[in-house]
Every structure is written in C-alpha cells, then in structure tokens.
VMD Tcl script that draws the C-alpha trace (Angstrom):
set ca {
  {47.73 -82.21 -30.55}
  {46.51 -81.25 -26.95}
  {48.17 -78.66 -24.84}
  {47.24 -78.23 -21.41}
  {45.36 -74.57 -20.50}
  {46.21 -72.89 -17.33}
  {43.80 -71.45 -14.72}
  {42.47 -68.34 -15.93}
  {42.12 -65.72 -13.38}
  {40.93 -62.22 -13.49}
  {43.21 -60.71 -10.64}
  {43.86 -56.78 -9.60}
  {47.29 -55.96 -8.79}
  {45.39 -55.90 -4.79}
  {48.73 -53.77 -4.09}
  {48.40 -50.35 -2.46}
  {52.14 -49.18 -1.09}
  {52.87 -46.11 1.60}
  {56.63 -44.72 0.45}
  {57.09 -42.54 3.35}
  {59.83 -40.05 1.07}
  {60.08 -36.97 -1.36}
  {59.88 -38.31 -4.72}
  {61.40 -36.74 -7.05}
  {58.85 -35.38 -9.67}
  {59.77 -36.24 -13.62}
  {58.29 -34.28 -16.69}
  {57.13 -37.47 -18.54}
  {53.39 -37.03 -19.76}
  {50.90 -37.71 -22.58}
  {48.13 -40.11 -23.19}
  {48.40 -44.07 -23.44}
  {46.47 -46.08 -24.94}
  {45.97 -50.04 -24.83}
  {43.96 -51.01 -27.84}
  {42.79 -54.94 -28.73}
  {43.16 -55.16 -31.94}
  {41.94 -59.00 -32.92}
  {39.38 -60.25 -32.05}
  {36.73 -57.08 -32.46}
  {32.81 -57.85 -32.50}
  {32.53 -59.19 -35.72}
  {32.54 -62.20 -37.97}
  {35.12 -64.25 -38.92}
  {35.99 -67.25 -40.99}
  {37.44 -70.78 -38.47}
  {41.02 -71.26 -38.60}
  {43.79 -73.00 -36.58}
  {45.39 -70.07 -35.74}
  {43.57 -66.87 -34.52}
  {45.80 -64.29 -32.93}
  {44.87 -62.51 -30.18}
  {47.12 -58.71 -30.28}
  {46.88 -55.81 -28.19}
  {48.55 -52.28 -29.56}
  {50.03 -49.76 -26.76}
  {50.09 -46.20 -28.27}
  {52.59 -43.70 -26.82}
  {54.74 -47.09 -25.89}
  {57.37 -44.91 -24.24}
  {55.27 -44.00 -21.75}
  {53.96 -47.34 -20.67}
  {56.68 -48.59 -18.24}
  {55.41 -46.31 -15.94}
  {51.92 -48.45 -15.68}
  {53.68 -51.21 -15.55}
  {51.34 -52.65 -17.06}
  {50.49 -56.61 -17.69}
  {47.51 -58.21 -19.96}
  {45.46 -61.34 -19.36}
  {43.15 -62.41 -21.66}
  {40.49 -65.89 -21.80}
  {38.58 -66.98 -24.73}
  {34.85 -68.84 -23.42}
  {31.78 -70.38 -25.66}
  {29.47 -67.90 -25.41}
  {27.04 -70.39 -23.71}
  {29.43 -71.48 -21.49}
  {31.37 -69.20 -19.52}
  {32.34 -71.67 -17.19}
  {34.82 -72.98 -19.56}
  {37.67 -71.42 -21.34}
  {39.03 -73.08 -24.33}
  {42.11 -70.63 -24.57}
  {44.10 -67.96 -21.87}
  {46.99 -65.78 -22.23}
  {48.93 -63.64 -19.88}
  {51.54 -61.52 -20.18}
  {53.69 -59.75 -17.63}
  {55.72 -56.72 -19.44}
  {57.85 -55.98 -16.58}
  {60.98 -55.68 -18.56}
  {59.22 -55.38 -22.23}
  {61.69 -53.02 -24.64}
  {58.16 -50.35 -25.13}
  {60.32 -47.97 -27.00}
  {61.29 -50.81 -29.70}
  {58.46 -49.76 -31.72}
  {55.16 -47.55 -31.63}
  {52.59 -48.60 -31.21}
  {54.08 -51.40 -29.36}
  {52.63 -55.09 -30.21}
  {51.48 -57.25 -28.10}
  {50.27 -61.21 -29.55}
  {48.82 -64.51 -28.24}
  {46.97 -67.17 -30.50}
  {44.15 -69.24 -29.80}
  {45.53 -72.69 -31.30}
  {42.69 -74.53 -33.19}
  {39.61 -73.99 -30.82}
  {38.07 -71.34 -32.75}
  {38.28 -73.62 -36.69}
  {34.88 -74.44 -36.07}
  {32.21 -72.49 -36.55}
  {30.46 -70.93 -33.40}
  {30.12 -67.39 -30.78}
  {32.51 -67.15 -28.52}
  {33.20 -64.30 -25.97}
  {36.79 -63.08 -25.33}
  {37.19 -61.43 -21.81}
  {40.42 -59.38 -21.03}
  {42.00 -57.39 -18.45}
  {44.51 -54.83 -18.35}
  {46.15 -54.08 -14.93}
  {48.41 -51.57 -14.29}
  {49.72 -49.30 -11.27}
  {49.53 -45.23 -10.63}
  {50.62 -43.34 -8.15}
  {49.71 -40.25 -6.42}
  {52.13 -37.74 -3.70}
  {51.71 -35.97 -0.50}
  {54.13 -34.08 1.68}
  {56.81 -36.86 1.88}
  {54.42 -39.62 1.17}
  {53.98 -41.65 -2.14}
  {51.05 -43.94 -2.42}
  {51.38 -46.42 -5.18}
  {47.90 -48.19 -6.28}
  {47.48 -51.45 -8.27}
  {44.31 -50.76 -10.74}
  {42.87 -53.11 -13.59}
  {40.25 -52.77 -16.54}
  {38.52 -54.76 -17.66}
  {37.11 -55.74 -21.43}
  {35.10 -58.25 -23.07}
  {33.95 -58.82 -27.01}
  {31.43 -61.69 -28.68}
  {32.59 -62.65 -31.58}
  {31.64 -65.72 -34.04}
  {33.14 -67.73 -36.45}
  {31.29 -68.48 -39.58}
  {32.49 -70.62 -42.71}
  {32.34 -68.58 -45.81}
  {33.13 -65.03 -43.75}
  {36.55 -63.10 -44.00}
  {39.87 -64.29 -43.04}
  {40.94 -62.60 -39.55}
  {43.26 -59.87 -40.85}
  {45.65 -57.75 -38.34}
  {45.72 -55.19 -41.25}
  {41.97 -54.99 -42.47}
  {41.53 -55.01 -38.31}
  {43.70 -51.47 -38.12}
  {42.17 -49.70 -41.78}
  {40.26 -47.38 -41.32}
  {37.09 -47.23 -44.57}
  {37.46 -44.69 -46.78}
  {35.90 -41.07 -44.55}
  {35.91 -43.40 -41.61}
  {36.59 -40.81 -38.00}
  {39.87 -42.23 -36.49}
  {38.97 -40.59 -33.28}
  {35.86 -43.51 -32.84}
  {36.00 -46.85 -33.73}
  {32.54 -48.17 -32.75}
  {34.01 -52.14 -32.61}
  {36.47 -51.52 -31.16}
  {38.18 -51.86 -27.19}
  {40.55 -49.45 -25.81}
  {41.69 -47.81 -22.52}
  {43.43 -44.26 -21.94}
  {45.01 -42.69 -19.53}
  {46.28 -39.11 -19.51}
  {49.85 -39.12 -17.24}
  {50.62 -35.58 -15.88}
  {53.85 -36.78 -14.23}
  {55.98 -39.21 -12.88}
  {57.59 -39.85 -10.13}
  {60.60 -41.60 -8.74}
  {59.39 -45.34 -7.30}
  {62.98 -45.88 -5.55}
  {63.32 -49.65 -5.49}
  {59.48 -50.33 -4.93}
  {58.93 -51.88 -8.94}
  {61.24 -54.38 -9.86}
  {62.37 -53.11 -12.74}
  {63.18 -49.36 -10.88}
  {60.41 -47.30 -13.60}
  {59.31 -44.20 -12.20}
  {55.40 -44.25 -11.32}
  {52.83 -42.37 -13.31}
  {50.35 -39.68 -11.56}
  {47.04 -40.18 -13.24}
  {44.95 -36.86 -14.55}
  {41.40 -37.32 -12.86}
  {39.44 -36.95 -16.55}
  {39.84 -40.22 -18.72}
  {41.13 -39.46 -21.76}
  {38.61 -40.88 -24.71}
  {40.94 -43.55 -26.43}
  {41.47 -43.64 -30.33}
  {41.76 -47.28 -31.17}
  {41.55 -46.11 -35.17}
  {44.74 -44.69 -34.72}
  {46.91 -48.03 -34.62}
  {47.76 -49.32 -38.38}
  {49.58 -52.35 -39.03}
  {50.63 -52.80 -42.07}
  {50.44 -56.13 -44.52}
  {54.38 -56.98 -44.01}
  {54.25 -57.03 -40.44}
  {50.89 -58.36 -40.25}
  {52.48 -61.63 -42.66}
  {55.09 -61.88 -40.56}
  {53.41 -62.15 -37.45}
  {51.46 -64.60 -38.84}
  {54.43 -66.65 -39.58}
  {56.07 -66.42 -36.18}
  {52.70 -67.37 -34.68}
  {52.52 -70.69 -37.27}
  {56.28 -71.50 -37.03}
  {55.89 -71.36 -32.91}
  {52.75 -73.46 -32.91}
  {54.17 -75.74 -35.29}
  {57.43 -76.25 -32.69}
  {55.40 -77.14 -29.94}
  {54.31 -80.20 -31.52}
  {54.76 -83.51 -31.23}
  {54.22 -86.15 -33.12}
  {52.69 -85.69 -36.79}
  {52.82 -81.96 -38.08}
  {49.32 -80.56 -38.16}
  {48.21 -80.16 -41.93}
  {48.11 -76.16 -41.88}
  {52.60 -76.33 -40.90}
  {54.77 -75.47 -43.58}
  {56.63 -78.05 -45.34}
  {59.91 -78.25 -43.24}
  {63.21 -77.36 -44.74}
  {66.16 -79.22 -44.55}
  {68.63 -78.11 -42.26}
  {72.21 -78.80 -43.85}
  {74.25 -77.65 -40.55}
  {72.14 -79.76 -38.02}
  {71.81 -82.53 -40.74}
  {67.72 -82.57 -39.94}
  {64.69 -80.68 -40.71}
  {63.45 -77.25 -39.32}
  {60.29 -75.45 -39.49}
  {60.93 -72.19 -41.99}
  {61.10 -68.88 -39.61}
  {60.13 -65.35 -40.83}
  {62.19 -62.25 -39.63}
  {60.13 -59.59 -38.17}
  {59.20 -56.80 -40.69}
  {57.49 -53.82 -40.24}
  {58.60 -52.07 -36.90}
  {56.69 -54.54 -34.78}
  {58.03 -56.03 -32.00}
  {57.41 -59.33 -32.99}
  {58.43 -62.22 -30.85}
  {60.89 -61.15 -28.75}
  {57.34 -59.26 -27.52}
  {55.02 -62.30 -28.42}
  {56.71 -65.16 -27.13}
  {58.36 -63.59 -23.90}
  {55.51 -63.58 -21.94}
  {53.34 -66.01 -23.47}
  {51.22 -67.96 -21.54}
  {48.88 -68.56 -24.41}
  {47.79 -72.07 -25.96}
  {45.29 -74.40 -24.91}
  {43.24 -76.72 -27.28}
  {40.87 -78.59 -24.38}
}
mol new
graphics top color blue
foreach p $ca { graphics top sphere $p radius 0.5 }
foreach p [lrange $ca 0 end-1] q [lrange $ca 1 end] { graphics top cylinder $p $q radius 0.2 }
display resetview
C-alpha cells in the first residue's frame, strides 16, 4: 500500500483585516482549550494505525477562533522528512455536537516499527480586538511539538488510558501533556469578513493555564474511533487487504463484500469530524 503525503507546511493565518464599522459587542466568554491527546511523550508499542486526536474544551466557544490544526510526524534524526501530515480546516465543524469536541488523524503504518519520532503541530486561529468604529481582526498560530518512541513489548496507544487521570493525580497539570488556552472576554460581530459569518473573539491579555487532564474519553468511544479509523484505512486500499482489516462481510443488497463499519458511541464526534477535513495518510 503507498499513499502519497502532501507538503507539510507550518503557515500563520499572515491575515490582519481593518473593518472600518461599530461592531456589535456579544456576551460570549470563557476559556478554550485545544488539547493533543495522542501522541504524548511517552512510549508506545508499533502498530499500523496510530491516531493522532486533538480535544477542544468549551467547543461552543471555538467558532469564534476559527480555528484550523496541522500536524507532521518526522524521525527524530531526520527532520527533513515527514513520514505522515494532517490538516484540518474547521470552518464549518458542528463544535457544539459534543464537548470536548474530537478532533482525529492516523498515521497509517509508518510508526509499526520500532523507533523516536517527533510530532510537530500547529494550531492557528484568529482574534480580534475594537476601536472607535474600527475592528482589527488578527490571524495568530501556536505552535507544539512532542518526541515520542515506539518500542516492541510497551503499551498499546490507548485514547482512554491517554485521558485517565492515576489515582490522586492533579487534573489542573498534566506534565506530558500539550495544550493551549485562551480566555475570550467577548465577541464581536465579523459582518461578512469569515466565511462562515462567526462573530470574532476579543482575547483577555493573561493566558489562561490550560487543563489538558480535564478531557476523558471513555473506552466506547475510544473503540469506536478506532474502528472508523481501521474501516477508513482499510477503504482506501487497493489491491490485497492489509493483514490488520477486518474480515469483510458480505453485502446481500450490493451482492459484494464491505468492510464492517462501527457507529459512533460515546458523544464524540466521530467521523463526520475525522474524515471531513482529513488530509492525513502518507506511508513514504
């Protein structure tokens, strides 16, 4: 199986927009946060499917960052090349479907092998800010990177072991893991300048301190995500099913074979979130 990777590129929004009216000010407000949840800086066993998921806390608030991910999975000893890259654009992503809201990729069968590999994503996302008649919009990004190594004989990757806290464990700090904040006082009325017509957020000057403990996923949805991940890679193939695919069914209305699907459990927003904007696969 070989599916071609795209460019990778780590790319601000580079947007800064003058909206020379009075824009009506909203009472939205309360602190987002954009957690990765798998991979963290730790140790895990190879596999043909790793996902790569991001949690947004306080979802309903997110539209108004319009916010997009991008992420790029590298050798650790070779930056130059990345093995697997993802990108997705939420612009008209249903964030109150579920909190926290899910985001998932998969690296596709680089990482069974054992090695150290760094994952580097970004986050960008827009804020605004008023004056007497004026609204200036500003494209922003963060950026995030984790080492982490595959190992036979070490634990499975697990979305749900990845989001339990241990037992006396502060859910305020999570020392492995990535997250970004960001405390919105207000919001304000974009007109026509975002696509999708959101009102803008007005940033708080103090950076909230994120709580990436705080997400939980639980073992249903985490199975079924696994599923939808396996029965998508398993589509895309051609040619001779990979060993680790499910044993098709038979398929008595389209007289063929099909690949079993899994319904999404669990209040996650499975893959109408993880295949709409994924620009995810590449085995190089």
């Amino acid at each position: 199986m070989h599916l071609v990777s795209r460019p990778f590129l780590l790319l601000g929004w580079g947007l800064t927009g003058l909206l020379a009216w009075s824009a009506n000010v909203q009472a939205a407000s309360g602190t987002v946060e954009v957690d990765l949840v798998l991979p963290q800086n730790d140790t895990y066993a190879p596999a043909p499917i790793i996902p790569v998921a991001f949690a947004i806390q306080r979802s309903d608030l997110a539209a108004y960052l319009q916010p997009s991910l991008t992420f790029s999975i590298l050798p650790y000893n070779n930056w130059s090349h990345s093995l697997a890259n993802g990108h997705y654009a939420m612009t008209w992503a249903n964030f109150t479907s579920s909190d926290p809201y899910m985001q998932y990729g998969e690296a596709l069968e680089v990482l069974n092998t054992e090695g150290v590999w760094m994952l580097i994503w970004q986050l960008d996302f827009a804020h605004c800010s008023a004056g007497t008649g004026v609204l200036n919009i500003t494209g922003d990004h963060k950026l995030g990177r984790v080492v982490f190594t595959t190992k036979n004989g070490a634990k499975k990757p697990d979305l749900t072991a990845a989001t339990t806290a241990s037992s006396g464990e502060d859910t305020s700090s999570c020392p492995n893991d990535q997250a970004f904040a960001f405390n919105i006082t207000e919001t304000r009325d974009s007109g026509d300048f975002f696509e999708n017509r959101q009102p803008c957020a007005v940033l708080a000057e103090t950076t909230p301190a994120p709580s990436p403990c705080a997400v939980t996923i639980d073992t249903a949805a985490a199975s079924s995500v696994s599923s939808s991940l396996t029965h998508l890679a398993c589509r895309l193939q051609t040619g001779e099913p990979a060993p680790w695919c499910p044993e098709p069914e038979k398929d008595a209305a389209a007289g063929g074979v099909v690949v079993p699907r899994m319904a999404a459990v669990g209040g996650v927003a499975c893959l109408a979130a993880a295949v709409g904007g994924l620009g995810f696969l590449a085995v190089v």
